[in-house]
C-alpha positions in Angstrom: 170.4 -15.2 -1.0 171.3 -13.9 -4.4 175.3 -15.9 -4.5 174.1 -18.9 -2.8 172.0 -20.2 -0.7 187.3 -49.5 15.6 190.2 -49.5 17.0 190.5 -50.2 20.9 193.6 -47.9 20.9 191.3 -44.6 20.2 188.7 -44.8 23.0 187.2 -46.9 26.1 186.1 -50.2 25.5 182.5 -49.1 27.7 179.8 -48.9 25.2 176.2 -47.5 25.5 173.0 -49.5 25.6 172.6 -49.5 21.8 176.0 -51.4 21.4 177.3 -48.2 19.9 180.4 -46.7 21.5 179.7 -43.9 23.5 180.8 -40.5 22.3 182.0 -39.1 25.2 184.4 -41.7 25.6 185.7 -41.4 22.2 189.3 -39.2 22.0 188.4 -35.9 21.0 191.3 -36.0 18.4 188.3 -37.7 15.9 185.6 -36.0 16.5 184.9 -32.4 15.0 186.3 -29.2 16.5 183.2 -26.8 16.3 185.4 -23.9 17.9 186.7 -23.3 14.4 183.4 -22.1 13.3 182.0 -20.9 16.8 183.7 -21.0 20.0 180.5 -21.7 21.4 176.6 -21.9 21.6 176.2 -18.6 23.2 178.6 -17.3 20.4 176.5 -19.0 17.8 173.8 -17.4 19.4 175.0 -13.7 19.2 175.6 -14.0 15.1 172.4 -15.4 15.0 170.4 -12.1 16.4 173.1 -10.3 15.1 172.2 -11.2 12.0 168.8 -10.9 12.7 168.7 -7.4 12.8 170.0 -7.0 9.4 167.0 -7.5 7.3 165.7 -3.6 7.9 168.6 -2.6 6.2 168.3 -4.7 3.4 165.0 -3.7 2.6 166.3 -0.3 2.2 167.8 -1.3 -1.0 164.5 -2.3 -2.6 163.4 0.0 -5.7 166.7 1.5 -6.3 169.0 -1.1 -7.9 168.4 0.7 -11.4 169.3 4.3 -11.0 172.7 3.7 -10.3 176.3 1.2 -10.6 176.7 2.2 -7.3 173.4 1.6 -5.8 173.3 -1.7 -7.1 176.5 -2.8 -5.6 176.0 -1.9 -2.4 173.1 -4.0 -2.3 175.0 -7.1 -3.6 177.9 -6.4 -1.5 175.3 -6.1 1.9 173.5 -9.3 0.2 176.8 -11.2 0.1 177.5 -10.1 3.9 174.4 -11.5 5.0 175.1 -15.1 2.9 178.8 -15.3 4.5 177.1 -14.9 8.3 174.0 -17.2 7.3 175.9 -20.1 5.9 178.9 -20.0 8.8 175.9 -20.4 11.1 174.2 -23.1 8.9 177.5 -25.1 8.8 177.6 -24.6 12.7 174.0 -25.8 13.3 174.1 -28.8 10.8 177.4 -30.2 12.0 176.1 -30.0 16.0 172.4 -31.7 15.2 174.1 -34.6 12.7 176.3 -35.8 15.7 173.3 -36.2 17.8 170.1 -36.4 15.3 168.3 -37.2 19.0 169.0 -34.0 20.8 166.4 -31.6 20.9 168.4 -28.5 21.3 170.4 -28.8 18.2 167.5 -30.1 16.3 165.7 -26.6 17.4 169.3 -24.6 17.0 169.0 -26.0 13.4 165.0 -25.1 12.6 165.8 -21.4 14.4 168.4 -21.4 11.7 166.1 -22.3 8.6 163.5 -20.4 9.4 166.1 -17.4 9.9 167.4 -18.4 6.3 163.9 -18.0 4.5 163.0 -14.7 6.4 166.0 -13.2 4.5 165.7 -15.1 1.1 162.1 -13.5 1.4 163.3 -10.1 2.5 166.3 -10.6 -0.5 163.8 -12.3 -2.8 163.1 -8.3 -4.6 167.0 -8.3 -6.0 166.4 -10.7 -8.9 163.4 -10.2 -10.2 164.6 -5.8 -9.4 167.8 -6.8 -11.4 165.7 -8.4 -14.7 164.1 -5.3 -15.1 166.9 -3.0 -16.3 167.3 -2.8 -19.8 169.8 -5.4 -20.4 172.3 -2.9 -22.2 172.1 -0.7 -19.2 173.3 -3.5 -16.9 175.8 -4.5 -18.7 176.6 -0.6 -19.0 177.0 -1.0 -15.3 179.1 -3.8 -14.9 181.3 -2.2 -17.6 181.7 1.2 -16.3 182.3 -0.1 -12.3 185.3 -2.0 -12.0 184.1 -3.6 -8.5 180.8 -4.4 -10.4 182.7 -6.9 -12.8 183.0 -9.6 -10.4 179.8 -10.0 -10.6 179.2 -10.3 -14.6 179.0 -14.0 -14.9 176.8 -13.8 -12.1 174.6 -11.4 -13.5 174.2 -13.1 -17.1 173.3 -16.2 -15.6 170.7 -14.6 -13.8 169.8 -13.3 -17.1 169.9 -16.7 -18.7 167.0 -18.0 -16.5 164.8 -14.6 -17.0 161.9 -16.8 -17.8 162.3 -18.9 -14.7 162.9 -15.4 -12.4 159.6 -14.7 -10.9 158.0 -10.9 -9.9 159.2 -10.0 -6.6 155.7 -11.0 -4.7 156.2 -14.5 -5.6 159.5 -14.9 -5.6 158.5 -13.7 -1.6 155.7 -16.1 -1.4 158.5 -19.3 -2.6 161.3 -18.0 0.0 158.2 -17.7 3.0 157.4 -21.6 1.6 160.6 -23.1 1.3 160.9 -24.2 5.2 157.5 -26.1 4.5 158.7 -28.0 1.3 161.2 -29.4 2.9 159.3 -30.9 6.1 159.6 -34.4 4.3 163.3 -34.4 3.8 163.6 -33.5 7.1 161.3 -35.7 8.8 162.6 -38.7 6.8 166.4 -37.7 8.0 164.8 -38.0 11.3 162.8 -41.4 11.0 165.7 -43.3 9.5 168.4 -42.2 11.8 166.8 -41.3 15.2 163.4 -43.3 15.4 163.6 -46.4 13.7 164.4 -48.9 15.6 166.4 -51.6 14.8 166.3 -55.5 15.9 169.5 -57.3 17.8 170.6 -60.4 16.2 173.8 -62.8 16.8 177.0 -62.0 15.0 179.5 -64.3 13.4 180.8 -65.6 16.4 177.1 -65.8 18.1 177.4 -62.8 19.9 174.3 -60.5 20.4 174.4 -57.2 18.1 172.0 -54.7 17.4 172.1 -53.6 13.4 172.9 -49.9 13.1 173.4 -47.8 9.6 177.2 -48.1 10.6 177.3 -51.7 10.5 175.5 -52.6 7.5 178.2 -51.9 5.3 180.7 -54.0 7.2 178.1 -56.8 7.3 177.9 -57.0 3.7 181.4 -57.8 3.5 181.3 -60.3 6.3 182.8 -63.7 4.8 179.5 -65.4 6.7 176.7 -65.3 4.5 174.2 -66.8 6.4 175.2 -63.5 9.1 175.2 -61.0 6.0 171.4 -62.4 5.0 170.6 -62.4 8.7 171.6 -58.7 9.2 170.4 -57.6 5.2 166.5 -59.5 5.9 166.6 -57.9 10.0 167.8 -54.3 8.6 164.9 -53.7 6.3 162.2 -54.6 8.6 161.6 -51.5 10.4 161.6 -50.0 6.9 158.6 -52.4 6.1 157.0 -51.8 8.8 157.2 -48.2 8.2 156.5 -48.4 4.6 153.8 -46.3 4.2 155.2 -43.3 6.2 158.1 -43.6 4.1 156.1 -43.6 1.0 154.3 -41.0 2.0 157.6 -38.5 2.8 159.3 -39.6 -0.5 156.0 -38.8 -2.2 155.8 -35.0 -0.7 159.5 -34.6 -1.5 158.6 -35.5 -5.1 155.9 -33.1 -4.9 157.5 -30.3 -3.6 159.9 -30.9 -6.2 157.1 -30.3 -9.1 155.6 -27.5 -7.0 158.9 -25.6 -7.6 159.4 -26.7 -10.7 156.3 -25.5 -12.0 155.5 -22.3 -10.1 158.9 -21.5 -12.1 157.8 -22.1 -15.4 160.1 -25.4 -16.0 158.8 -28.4 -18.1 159.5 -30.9 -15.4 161.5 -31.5 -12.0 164.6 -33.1 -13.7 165.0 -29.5 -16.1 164.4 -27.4 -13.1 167.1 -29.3 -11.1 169.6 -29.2 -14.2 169.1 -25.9 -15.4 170.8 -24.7 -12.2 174.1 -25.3 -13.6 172.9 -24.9 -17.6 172.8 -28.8 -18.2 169.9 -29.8 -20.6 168.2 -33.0 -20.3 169.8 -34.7 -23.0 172.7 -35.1 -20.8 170.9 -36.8 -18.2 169.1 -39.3 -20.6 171.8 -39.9 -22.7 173.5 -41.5 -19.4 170.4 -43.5 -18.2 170.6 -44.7 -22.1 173.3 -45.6 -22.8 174.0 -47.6 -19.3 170.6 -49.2 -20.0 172.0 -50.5 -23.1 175.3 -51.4 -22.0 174.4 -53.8 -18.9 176.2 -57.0 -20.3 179.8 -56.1 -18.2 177.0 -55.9 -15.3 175.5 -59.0 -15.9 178.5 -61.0 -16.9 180.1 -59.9 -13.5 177.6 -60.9 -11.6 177.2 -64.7 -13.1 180.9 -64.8 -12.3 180.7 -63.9 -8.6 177.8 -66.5 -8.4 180.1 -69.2 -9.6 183.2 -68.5 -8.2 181.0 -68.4 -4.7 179.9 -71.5 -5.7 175.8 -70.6 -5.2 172.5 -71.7 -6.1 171.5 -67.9 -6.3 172.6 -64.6 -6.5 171.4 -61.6 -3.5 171.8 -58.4 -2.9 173.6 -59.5 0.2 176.2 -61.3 -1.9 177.5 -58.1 -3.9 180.6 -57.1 -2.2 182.0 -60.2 -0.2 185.3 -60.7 -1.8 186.6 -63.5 -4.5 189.6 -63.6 -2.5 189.0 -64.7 1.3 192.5 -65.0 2.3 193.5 -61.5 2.1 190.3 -60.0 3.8 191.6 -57.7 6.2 190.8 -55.0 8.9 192.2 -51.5 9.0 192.0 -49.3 11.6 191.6 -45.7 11.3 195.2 -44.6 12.2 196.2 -47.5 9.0 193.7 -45.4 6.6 194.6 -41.8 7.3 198.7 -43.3 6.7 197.5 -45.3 3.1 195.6 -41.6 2.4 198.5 -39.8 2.3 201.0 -42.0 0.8 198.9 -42.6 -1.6 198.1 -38.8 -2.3 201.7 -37.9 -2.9 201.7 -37.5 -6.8 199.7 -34.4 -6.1 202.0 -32.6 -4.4 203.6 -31.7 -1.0 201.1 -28.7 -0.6 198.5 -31.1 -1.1 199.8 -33.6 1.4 200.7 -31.1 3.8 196.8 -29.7 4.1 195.6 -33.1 4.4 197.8 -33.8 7.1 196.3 -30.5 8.5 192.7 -31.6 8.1 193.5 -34.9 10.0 195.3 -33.0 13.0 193.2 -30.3 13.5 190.2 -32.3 13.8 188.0 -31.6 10.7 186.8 -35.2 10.3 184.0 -36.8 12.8 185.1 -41.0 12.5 183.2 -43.1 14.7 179.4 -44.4 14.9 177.6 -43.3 18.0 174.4 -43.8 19.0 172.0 -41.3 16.1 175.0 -39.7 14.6 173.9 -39.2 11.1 174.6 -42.5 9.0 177.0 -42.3 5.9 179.6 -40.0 5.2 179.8 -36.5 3.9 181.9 -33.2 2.8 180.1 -30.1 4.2 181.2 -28.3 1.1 182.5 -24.9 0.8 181.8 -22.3 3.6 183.4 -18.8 3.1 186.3 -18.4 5.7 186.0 -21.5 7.5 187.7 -24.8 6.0 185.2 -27.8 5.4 184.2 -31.1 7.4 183.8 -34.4 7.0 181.4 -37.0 8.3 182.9 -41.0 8.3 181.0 -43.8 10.2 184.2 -45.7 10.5 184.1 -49.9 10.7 188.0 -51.0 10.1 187.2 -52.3 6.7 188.8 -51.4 3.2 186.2 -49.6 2.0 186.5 -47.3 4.9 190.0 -46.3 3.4 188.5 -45.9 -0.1 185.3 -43.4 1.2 188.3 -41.6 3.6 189.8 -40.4 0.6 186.7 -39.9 -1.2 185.7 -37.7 1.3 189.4 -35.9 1.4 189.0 -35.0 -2.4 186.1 -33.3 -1.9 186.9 -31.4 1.6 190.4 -30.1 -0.6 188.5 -29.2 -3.8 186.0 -27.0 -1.3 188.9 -25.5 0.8 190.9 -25.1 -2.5 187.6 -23.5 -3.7 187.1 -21.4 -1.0 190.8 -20.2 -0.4 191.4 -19.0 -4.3 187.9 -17.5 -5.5 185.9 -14.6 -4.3 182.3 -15.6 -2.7 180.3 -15.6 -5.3 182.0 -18.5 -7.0 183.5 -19.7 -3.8 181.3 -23.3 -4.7 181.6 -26.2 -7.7 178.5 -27.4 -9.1 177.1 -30.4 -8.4 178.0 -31.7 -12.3 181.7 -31.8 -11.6 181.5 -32.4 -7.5 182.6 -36.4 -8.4 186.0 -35.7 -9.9 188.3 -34.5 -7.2 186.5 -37.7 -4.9 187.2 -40.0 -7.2 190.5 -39.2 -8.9 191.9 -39.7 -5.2 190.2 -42.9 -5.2 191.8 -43.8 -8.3 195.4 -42.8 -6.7 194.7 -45.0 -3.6 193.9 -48.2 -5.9 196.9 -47.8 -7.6 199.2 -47.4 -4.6 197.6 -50.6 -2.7 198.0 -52.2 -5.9 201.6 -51.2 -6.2 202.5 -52.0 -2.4 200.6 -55.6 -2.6 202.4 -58.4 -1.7 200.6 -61.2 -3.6 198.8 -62.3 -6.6 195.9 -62.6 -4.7 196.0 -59.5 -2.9 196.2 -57.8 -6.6 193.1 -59.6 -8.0 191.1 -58.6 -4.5 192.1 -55.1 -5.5 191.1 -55.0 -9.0 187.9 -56.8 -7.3 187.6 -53.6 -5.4 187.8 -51.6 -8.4 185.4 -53.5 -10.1 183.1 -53.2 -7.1 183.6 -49.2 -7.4 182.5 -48.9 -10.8 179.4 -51.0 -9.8 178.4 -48.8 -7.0 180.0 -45.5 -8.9 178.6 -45.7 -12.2 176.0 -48.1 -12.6 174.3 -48.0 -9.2 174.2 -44.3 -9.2 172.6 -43.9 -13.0 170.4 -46.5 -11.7 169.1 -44.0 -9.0 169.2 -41.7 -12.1 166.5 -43.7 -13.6 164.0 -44.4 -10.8 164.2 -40.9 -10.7 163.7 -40.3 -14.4 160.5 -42.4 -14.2 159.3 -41.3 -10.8 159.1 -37.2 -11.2 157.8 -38.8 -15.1 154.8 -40.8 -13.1 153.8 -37.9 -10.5 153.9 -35.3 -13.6 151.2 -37.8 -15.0 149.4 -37.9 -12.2 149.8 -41.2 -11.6 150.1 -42.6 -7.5 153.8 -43.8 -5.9 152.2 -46.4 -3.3 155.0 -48.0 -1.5 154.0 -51.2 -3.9 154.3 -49.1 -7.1 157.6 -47.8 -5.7 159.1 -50.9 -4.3 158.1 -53.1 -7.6 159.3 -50.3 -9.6 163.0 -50.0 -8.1 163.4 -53.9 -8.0 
């Protein structure tokens, strides 16, 4: 389209065969209430056809956009109907297959649904390219003279701004009818590593059998055991070796069908094509791998003092995040973290508070593992007229608490987003996404901080925050960089084996 395309308390101790707890026996009070979006499948089903139908009319528009104001705002007013339908049904679809990555009929609710969306970005795909070839001063005579037209300004001179990047309306067709393909690797490696890998069973810290999940890794890593946080680190990659080359081969194609885009559109490389969305230029991008790359020493002197004050002969990638400050370690179960969100939210307001508190009674966050839930945790971002979700994979840990109210900042800024600005702009870009997330996480440090009853408990705090800007800043323009280097390689025409990649990243 044109604008857009554990805690015993909670549930039954019975768990399923995988060790995971299963999710019918899981309160509904934390898991997602679809009914805000669609009551049900079958209703689902109706927008879906409903929507359908809508493309005949759409075409109607085609070759008249210039003769008139009028004309071409009915066509980006029918345009941003269709978007409003498309991405309510999108959000529907995504949230019911990521529960249950294994079940077959969301999986095939979800492809109906992307195939659906790339039928009407081909059937749209004539309004941009149609739009670029008015004389620019008689656009802008349009906008002027209709006041309903000016919404759409900034919108129209960005699409100006990336004129040479717009293709004719036949290829712009052929790229919508392709997308679906490009993104088969994406989608078949979301599949692999949550559904189909399998992972091995190995004993706990008490010597109890447990089978490594996504869920659990995170928790491991901060298990005061090391010899059980190298067992479960060394047992967790080895379906990923074993799978190596299919891996290598799906991150290869999504590399590709990066370029492919990137240069069917007339951009230099991936990285500009990917930045020029939101009118960053590369020297942004390389002035942050730079200038980390030369600043590593805080890095590096960190890490020496963990290894000492651990008392080790060497340093892993399993020792990272197991605190300084054993004594204090503690467990927090969700009902803790949702009461340490909000307290520690207050400085921004009783408004503020009082939605959060909404979003955590009313059932927009999913908290628990089950068995091929989708690993992580997200925000499903803004979604005209219906208020965002969020994904956890909750393990009673601190840094549960800390990605809770990552998560929180950036389900307010979409709802925010979404409650105060028409649909066009009814998003954020991706450049400024982090702040929100992370200003909350900044609030939360400083309240546990404040409320700590010890010395100790202080200094594991600042740990934390230390551990933050490790995982926030450095590991993430770290991925910045294998990027850098691997869209650089495949431009060259050089291969990404699974060695090249693997001795690459380490």
């Amino acid at each position: 389209m044109l604008s857009k395309i554990k805690n015993n308390r909670f549930f039954e101790k019975e768990e399923s065969n995988s060790g995971l707890l299963k999710r019918e026996n899981i309160d509904s009070k934390f898991k997602w209430n679809l009914t805000d979006i669609y009551l049900s499948d079958i209703d689902w089903g109706k927008a879906f056809s409903q929507l359908e139908n809508k493309t005949e009319k759409l075409e109607a528009f085609k070759g008249t956009l210039g003769d008139s104001s009028e004309n071409l705002l009915k066509c980006l007013k029918y345009d941003e109907e269709i978007g409003i339908v498309l991405d309510r049904l999108h959000l529907y679809a995504m949230l019911a297959k990521d529960i249950d990555l294994s079940k077959e009929a969301y999986q095939g609710m979800y492809d109906r649904l992307m195939n659906l969306a790339s039928k009407l970005s081909a059937t749209s795909s004539f309004i941009k390219p149609e739009i670029l070839e008015i004389p620019e001063d008689k656009l802008l005579n349009f906008i002027n003279e209709n006041k309903d037209l000016k919404l759409y300004k900034h919108l129209v001179q960005d699409l100006l701004r990336t004129k040479l990047h717009t293709l004719n309306a036949k290829e712009e067709k052929i790229l919508a009818n392709v997308s679906p393909a490009l993104q088969t690797a994406s989608s078949v490696f979301g599949l692999l590593t949550n559904v189909d890998l399998k992972f091995p069973t190995i004993k706990d810290e008490e010597g109890n059998d447990i089978e490594i999940t996504h869920g659990r890794y995170s928790s491991a890593m901060y298990s005061l055991d090391r010899n059980y946080r190298k067992r479960f680190y060394e047992n967790y990659y080895i379906p990923y070796v074993e799978h190596k080359n299919t891996l290598g081969a799906l991150f290869g194609g999504n590399i590709k069908s990066d370029f492919f885009n990137a240069q069917t559109r007339n951009y230099g490389s991936s990285r500009e094509a990917a930045l020029d969305a939101n009118n960053i230029p590369l020297s942004v991008y390389d002035n942050l791998v730079d200038t980390v790359t030369d600043n590593l020493a805080p890095l590096h002197r960190w890490t020496k003092l963990k290894k000492r004050l651990l008392k080790l002969d060497s340093f892993h990638s399993y020792d990272a995040y197991v605190t300084l400050f054993p004594s204090v370690k503690k467990k927090f179960s969700y009902e803790d973290g949702m009461k340490m969100v909000l307290d520690s939210l207050t400085p921004l307001g009783s408004n503020y508070i009082s939605d959060i508190k909404g979003a955590f009674d009313n059932r927009w966050i999913d908290v628990f593992e089950t068995k091929a839930k989708r690993s992580g945790a997200y925000s499903s971002g803004t979604t005209f007229g219906v208020h965002p979700f969020v994904l956890l994979n909750w393990t009673d840990e601190l840094n549960d608490i800390f990605t809770l109210t990552h998560e929180m900042g950036h389900n307010m800024h979409s709802f925010y987003t979404g409650e105060s600005q028409p649909y066009p702009y009814a998003n954020y870009s991706i450049f400024v996404a982090e702040v929100a997330s992370t200003v909350n996480e900044a609030l939360l440090l400083d309240y546990l901080i404040e409320k700590s009853d010890s010395k100790e408990e202080k200094l594991s705090l600042i740990e934390k925050h230390i551990n933050n800007i490790v995982t926030t800043f450095y590991r993430q323009t770290l991925f910045a960089k294998f990027e850098q280097i691997v869209h650089k390689k495949n431009q060259d025409g050089e291969a990404l084996t699974p060695d090249v990649l693997s001795k690459l990243y380490g």
